[in-house]
Structures are given as structure tokens and as C-alpha cells.
C-alpha positions in Angstrom: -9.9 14.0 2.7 -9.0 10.0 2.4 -7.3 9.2 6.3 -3.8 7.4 6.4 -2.1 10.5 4.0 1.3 9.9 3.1 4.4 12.2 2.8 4.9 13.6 -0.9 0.6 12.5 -1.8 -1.1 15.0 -3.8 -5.1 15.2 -3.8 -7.7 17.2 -5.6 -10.5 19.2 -4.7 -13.2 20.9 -6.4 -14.6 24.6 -6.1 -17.2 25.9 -7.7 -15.8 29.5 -7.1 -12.6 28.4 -9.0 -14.8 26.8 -12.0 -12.4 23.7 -11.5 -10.5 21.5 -9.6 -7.8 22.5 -8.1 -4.5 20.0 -7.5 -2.8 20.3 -4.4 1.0 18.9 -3.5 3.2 18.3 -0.4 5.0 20.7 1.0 6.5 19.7 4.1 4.9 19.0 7.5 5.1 20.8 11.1 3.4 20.5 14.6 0.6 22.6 15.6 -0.1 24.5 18.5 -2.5 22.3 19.8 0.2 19.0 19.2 -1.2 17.7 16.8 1.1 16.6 13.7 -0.1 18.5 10.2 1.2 17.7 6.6 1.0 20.9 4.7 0.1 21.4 0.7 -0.2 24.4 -1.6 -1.6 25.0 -5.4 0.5 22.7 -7.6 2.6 25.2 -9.6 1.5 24.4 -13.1 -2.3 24.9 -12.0 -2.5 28.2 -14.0 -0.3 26.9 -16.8 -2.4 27.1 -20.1 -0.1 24.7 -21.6 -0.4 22.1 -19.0 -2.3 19.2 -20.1 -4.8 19.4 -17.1 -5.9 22.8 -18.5 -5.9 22.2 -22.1 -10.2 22.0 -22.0 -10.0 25.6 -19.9 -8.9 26.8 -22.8 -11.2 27.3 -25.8 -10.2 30.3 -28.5 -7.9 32.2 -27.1 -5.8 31.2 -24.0 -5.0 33.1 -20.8 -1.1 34.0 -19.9 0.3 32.1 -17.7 -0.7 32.7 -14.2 -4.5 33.1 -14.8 -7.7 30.8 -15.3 -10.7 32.0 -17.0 -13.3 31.4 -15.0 -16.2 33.3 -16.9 -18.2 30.4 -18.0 -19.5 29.9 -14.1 -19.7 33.6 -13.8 -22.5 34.0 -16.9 -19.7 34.9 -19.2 -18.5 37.6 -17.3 -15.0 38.4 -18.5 -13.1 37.4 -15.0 -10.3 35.4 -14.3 -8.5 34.7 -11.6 -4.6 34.5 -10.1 -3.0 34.4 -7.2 -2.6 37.5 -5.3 -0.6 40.1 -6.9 0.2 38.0 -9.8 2.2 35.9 -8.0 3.8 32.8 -10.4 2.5 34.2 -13.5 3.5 36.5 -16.6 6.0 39.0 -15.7 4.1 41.0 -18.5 1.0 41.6 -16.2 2.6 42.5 -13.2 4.5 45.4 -15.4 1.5 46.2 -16.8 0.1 47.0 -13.3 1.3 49.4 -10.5 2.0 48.4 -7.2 2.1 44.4 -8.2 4.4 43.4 -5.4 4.4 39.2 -5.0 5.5 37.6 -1.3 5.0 33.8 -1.3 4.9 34.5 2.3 2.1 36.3 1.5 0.4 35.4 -1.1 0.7 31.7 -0.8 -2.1 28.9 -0.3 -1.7 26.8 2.6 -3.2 23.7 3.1 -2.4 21.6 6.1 -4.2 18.3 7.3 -4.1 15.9 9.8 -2.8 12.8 7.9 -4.2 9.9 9.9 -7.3 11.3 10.2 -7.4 13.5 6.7 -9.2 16.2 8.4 -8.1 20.0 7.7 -6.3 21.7 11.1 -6.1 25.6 9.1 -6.6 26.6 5.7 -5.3 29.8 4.6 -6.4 30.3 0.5 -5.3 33.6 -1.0 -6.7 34.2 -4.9 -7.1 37.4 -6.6 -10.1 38.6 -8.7 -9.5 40.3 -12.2 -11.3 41.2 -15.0 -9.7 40.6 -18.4 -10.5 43.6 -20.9 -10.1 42.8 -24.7 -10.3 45.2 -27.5 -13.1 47.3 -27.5 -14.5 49.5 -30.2 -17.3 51.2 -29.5 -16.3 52.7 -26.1 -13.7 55.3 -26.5 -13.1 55.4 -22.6 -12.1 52.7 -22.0 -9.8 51.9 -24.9 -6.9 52.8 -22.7 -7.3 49.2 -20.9 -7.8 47.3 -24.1 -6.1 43.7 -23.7 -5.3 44.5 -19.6 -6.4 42.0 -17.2 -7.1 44.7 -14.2 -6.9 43.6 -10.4 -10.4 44.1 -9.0 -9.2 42.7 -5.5 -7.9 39.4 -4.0 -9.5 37.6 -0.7 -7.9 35.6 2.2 -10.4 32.4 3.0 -8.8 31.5 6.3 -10.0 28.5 8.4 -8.1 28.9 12.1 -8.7 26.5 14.6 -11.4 23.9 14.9 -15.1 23.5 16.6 -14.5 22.1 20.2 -16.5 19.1 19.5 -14.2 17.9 16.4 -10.9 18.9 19.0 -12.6 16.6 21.0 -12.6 13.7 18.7 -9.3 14.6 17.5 -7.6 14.5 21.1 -9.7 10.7 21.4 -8.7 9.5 18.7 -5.0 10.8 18.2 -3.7 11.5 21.7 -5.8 9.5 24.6 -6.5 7.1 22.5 -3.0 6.0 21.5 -2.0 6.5 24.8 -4.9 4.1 26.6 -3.7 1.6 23.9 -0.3 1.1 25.0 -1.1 0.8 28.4 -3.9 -1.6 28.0 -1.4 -4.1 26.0 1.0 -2.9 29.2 -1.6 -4.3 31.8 -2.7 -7.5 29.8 0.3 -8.5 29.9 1.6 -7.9 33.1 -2.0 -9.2 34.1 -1.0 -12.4 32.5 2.2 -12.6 33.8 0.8 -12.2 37.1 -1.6 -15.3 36.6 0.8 -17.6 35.4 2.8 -16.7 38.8 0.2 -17.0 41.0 -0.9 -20.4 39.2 2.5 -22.2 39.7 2.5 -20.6 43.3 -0.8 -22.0 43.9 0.2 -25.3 42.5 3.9 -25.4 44.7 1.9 -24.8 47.6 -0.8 -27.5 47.3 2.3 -29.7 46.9 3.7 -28.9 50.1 6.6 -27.3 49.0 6.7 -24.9 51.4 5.4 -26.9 54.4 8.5 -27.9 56.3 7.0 -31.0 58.4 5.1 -31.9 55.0 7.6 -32.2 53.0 9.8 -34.1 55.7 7.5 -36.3 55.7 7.3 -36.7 51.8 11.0 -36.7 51.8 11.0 -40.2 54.5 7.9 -41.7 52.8 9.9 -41.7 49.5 13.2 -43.0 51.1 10.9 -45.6 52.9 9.0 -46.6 49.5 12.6 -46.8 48.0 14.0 -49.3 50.7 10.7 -51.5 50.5 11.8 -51.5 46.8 15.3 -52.7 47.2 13.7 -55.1 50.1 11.4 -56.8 47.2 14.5 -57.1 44.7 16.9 -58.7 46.8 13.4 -61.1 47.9 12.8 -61.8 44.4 16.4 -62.3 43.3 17.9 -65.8 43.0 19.9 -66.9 45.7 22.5 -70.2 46.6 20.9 -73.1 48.3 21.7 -72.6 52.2 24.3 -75.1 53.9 22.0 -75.6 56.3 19.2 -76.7 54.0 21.4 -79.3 51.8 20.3 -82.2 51.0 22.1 -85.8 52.8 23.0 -86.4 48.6 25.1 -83.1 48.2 26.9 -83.5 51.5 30.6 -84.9 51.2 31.3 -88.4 53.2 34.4 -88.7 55.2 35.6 -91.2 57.6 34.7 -88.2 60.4 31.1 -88.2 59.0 29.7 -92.0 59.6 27.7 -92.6 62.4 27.1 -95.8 64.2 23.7 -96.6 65.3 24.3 -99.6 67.8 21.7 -102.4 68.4 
């Protein structure tokens, strides 16, 4: 079956013993014993229908009642057809017809249940009945008593329980450990890269001397000593007022005070 199944899908498979395909719908879904998670399908119900338009070409000259499927043209023209087991969804008429017809779904019901993801079967439990279908008869006086009775000759259980070990094996890979080793490998990578972006700025703080005491004292006075030097080499290269004590003789005030006498 296709993987990735989704809820409410329908598929179809062919059996040659059936002398068709045979349509199978959703059901519902369960867990199995071994954990793994199953969606389960039966027979669609209109799979016996004569008047369904899927079974129009299974019907040639004379059509079945409801409920059966004429499967003589795979079986060398043997009059047989088959039903589910004691007639169950099909004529009333043929299960009055018969003694002892007493339908369960529980029963009597196909199962069909499949591991969606990987679309491969878990169990398979398929219950069909044999009959042959007796039509007038003329020249054998015995049996005219069954003329136009479809007769029960028996009905078969085909059940598929369990799986090989190797296929559990692949199913527990690639469902359960699988899965599992996934989320912790994303888990690790990223803690792994967490941890290397730590360790990089932890390598990088220490290189730096950040958590070197003396080192970083010393950082600390060569900056405040670069800073000064700075401020020293402003305040050099800043323009200043002309000094008293450099002004010129022109720029200096005269006052009676201020003339000196150079005697001969």
C-alpha cells in the first residue's frame, strides 16, 4: 500500500480469488499490541451491490441479488458466487431461504488494518463465503427442489496475525527508534552549538584579560594614562594669550614710574 495514508482514504486491491477488485474504506483507527498505531478498513458496503456502477460489467444476463458476486467466469464457468459469511449485508430473501443463516458483523466482518506512514499491513482478518448458485434445471429431477437457491458450500477466515521478526524490526527503526534518535540528535546539535558559541566568547574574554586582575589594572591605568597624554596634547595645541612676561617694549604702558635714566 502507498505510505503517508490519511484518515477517511479508501484504496483498492485486486484478488484473483474474488475475480475483481475489491474497494476498501476507513473505519476508524486503534493501537496495536506491539504500539504501533493502525488505521483500520473493511469491504465498502456497496461492493456486492449489482446496481452500483462499479459492478455494472459483473453483471452480464441476469444479475446476482444483492449481497453476492458472480465469480464463475475465473472459476471455468462454474456456477459460484460469493458473499460474505452467512449472508451478511445482502438479500434478506437468501438468508430465509437458508437455515441456520445467522449474521454477526463481529463475526463476519473484513478487517483491514495498516500502518499508515509506512502503508504496510499489521493483521488482516478476511471472512467470505463460498456458494453455488443453482438455476432451473430440467432434466434432473433431484435436484429440482434447489432450483434458483444459491446454497452455502462454506465460508473461510484468511487471517494474517502478527508480522516476520525481520519486518518488526524495520518497523520498530523506522517508527519508534528512529523518531526517537531524531529528536535527540536536533536536541544535541543544538545544545552542541550553544555550547561552542559559549566557549568561543569565553575564549575570546579571556584572551582579553578580562579576568586577569593585575592585567586588566594595568589596561585600566594604561587607558587613563593615554587619556591624560590626550588632554596634555589639547591644551599644548590650543591657543593661548601672549604671556606678560614675554610682551613686547611696544605693548607695554609708559608712566612717569616707568622711565629710566641712563646717566653719562
Amino acid at each position: 500500500l502507498p505510505p503517508n495514508l490519511q484518515p477517511n482514504s479508501s484504496f483498492t486491491i485486486f484478488r484473483r480469488a474474488f475475480c475483481r477488485p475489491l474497494p476498501f474504506v476507513y473505519t476508524g483507527q486503534e493501537i496495536t499490541k506491539q504500539g504501533y498505531r493502525a488505521f483500520k478498513y473493511t469491504f465498502r458496503d456497496d461492493i456486492l451491490d449489482p446496481e452500483s456502477k462499479d459492478n455494472k460489467c459483473y453483471c452480464k444476463d441476469t444479475c446476482l441479488p444483492y449481497g453476492l458476486s458472480d465469480v464463475s467466469p475465473c472459476y471455468y464457468n462454474i456456477p459460484v458466487a460469493i458473499s460474505l459469511p452467512h449472508f451478511l449485508k445482502a438479500d434478506q430473501r437468501l438468508r430465509d431461504a437458508v437455515e441456520g443463516m445467522a449474521p454477526d458483523p463481529e463475526k463476519h466482518s473484513t478487517v483491514y488494518a495498516v500502518q499508515p506512514d509506512a502503508g504496510v499491513p499489521l493483521y488482516v482478518n478476511t471472512r467470505v463465503q463460498t456458494n453455488l448458485v443453482v438455476r432451473t434445471t430440467k432434466f434432473i429431477p433431484r435436484v429440482k427442489r434447489f432450483n434458483n437457491l444459491v446454497i452455502p458450500i462454506l465460508w473461510l477466515q484468511v487471517e494474517l496475525v502478527g508480522l516476520p521478526k525481520s519486518v518488526t524490526i524495520l518497523m520498530d527503526l523506522l517508527l519508534i527508534i528512529g523518531p526517537a534518535l531524531q529528536h535527540y540528535a536536533i536536541a544535541l546539535s543544538a545544545i552542541g552549538g550553544l555550547a561552542i558559541v559559549f566557549f568561543a566568547n569565553l575564549r575570546y574574554a579571556w584572551r582579553s584579560g578580562l579576568f586577569d586582575n593585575r592585567r586588566q589594572t594595568t589596561l585600566i591605568r594604561f587607558r587613563q594614562k593615554q587619556r591624560s597624554n590626550s588632554y596634555r596634547m589639547v591644551e599644548m595645541l590650543r591657543p593661548k594669550e601672549p604671556s606678560p612676561a614675554y610682551m613686547p617694549l611696544s605693548l607695554i604702558p609708559s608712566s612717569p614710574s616707568s622711565h629710566h635714566y641712563i646717566s653719562r
